[in-house]
C-alpha positions in Angstrom: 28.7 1.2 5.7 27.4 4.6 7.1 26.3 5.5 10.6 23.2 8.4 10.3 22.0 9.4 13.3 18.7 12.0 14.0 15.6 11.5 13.8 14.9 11.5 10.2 16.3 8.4 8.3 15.4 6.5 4.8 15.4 3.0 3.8 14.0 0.9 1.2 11.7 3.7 -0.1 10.6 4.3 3.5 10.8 7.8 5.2 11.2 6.9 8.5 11.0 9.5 11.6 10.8 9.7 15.2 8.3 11.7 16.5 6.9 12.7 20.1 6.3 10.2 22.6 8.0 6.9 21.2 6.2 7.4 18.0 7.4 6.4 14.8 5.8 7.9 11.1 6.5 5.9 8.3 6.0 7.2 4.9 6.2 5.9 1.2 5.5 9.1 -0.4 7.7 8.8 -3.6 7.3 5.1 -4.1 3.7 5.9 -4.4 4.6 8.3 -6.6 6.6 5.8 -8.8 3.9 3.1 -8.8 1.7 6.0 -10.0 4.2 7.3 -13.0 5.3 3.6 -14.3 1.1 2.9 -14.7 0.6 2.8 -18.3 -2.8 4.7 -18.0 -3.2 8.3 -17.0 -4.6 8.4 -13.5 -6.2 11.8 -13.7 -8.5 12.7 -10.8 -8.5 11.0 -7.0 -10.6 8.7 -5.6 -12.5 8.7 -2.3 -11.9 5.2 -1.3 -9.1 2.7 -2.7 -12.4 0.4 -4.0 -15.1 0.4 -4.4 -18.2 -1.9 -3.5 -17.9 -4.4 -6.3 -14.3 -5.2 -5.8 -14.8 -8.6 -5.1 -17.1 -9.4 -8.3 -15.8 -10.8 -11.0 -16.5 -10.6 -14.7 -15.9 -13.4 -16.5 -16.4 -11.9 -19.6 -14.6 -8.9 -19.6 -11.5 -9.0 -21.5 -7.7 -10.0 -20.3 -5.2 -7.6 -20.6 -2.6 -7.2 -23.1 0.5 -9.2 -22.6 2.4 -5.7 -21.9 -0.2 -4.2 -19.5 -0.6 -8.0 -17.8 3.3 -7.1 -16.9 2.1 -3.9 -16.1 -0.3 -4.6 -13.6 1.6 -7.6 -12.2 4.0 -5.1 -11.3 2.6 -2.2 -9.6 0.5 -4.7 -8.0 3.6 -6.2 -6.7 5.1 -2.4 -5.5 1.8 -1.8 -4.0 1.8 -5.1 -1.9 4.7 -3.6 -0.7 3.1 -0.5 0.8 0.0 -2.0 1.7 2.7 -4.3 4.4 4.9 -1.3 5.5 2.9 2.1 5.7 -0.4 2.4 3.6 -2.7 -0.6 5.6 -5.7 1.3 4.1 -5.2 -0.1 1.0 -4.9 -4.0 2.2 -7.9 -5.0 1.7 -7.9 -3.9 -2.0 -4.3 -5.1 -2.7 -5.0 -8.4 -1.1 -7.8 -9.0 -4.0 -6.0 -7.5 -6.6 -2.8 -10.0 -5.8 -5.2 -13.2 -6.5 -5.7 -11.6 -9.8 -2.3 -11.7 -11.1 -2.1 -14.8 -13.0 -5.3 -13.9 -14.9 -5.8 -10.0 -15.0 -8.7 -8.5 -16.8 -9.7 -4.8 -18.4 -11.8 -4.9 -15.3 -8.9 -5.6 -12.9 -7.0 -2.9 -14.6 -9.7 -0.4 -13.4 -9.6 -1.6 -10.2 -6.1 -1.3 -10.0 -6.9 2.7 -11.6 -9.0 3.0 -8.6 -6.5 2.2 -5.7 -3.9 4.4 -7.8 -6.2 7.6 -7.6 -7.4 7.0 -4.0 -3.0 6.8 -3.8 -3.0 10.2 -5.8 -4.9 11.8 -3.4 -3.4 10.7 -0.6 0.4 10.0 -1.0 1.4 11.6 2.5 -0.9 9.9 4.8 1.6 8.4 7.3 1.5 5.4 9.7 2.4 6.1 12.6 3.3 3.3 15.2 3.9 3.7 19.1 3.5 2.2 22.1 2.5 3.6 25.7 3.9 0.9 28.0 7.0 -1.4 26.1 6.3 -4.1 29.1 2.6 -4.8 27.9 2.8 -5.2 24.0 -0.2 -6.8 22.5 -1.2 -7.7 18.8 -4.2 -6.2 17.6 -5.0 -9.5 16.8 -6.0 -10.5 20.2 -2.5 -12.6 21.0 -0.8 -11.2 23.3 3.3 -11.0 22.6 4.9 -10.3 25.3 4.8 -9.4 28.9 2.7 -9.3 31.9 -1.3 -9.6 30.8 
């Protein structure tokens, strides 16, 4: 085991640094990149948004996918669930659907799926960036409060 210190560390495809203030950015800039580089489509271009508005439809009669490009999307699906958790929540939403398409992925998933990777494309270094003002007071942005005096 090695002891880095500074702040500017890696870990599980995470680029992790301490910034001003208590801040910490988090970015997954070349695991995006990978996810982007195993797809087995070209993604040419970027995208505006990760979806777009008919992400939620469904069409029943558009074709499943090959038994190789069903593996395919299984799997970047799977890196990009990854992401969504850690450092990219913009894409959550999309991800979220995509992963309840797994088991039964269509030519129209697979476009969705090119969607999110060229809204990716365009923005591969977009950090998170986490902080707190006041360590004593720490709230969920869910309304629940975790710890400390309200």
């Amino acid at each position: 085991m090695t002891i880095k210190r500074g702040k500017k560390h890696s870990f599980v495809g995470m680029d992790i640094e301490f910034i001003e203030n208590g801040k910490v950015k988090i970015i997954l800039e070349d695991y995006i990149k990978e996810c982007i580089n195993d797809f087995k489509d070209d993604v040419e271009g970027t995208a505006i948004s990760p979806a777009d508005k008919g992400v939620f439809e469904i069409n029943e009669c558009s074709p499943k996918l090959s038994k190789e490009k069903h593996e395919n999307f299984h799997s970047i699906v799977a890196k990009l669930l990854f992401v969504s958790k850690r450092a990219r929540l913009d894409i959550g939403l999309t991800i979220a659907f995509l992963c309840t398409r797994v088991s039964r992925s269509t030519e129209q998933d697979w476009r969705k799926l090119l969607r999110l990777l060229k809204y990716l494309q365009g923005t591969t270094d977009l950090p998170r960036i986490i902080g707190a003002n006041n360590l004593h007071m720490m709230k969920d942005l869910g309304g629940r409060g975790l710890c400390g005096p309200s």
